[in-house]
N, C-alpha and C positions, 0 to 999 in steps of 0.2 A: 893521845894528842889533844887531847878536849882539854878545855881554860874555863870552865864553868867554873866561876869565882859567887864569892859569897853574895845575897841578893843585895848590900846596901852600897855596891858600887856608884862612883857618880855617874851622870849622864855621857860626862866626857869621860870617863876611862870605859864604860861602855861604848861609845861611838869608837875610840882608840880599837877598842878588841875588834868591834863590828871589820873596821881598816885593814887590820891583822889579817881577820880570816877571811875575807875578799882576796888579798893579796895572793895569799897562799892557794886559795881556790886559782886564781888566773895563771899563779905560776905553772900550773901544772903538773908539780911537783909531787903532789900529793896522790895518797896512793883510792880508791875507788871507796872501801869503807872507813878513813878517815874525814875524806871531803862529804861524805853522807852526814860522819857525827858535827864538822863542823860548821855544813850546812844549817844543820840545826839548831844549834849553839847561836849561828847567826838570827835565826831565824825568832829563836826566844831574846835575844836582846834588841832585835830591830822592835819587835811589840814592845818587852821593857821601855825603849825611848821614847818610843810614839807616847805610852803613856804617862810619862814625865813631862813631854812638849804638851802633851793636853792638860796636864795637873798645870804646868807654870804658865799657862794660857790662864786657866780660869782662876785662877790666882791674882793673875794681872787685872782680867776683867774686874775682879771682884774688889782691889786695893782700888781701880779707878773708876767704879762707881761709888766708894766709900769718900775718894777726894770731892767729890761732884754733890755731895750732899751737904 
């Protein structure tokens, strides 16, 4: 049941999966050791975003301290 895709996924087809396996979690649907592996899964891609919104934060920072000079 896991979607563990390759690491160079973008931010948005990571947030998309994150959506996925929320969904599936709420539905209930899911059986006890599947929602564990996709807890997981979720749980490594919510870090992955976090740290892509921190990479394109200081990226930004850094592009607009470079115009300011």
């Amino acid at each position: 049941m896991t979607n563990m895709k390759k690491q160079k996924d973008t931010f948005e087809e990571s947030l998309k999966r994150l959506q996925e396996i929320s969904d599936l979690l709420e539905s209930g649907t899911v059986g006890l050791e599947d929602s564990v592996t996709l807890y997981e899964e979720g749980i490594v891609l919510s870090k992955k975003c976090f740290k892509q919104l921190q990479d394109a934060e200081l990226k930004i920072t850094e592009l607009k301290k470079q115009l300011e000079q």
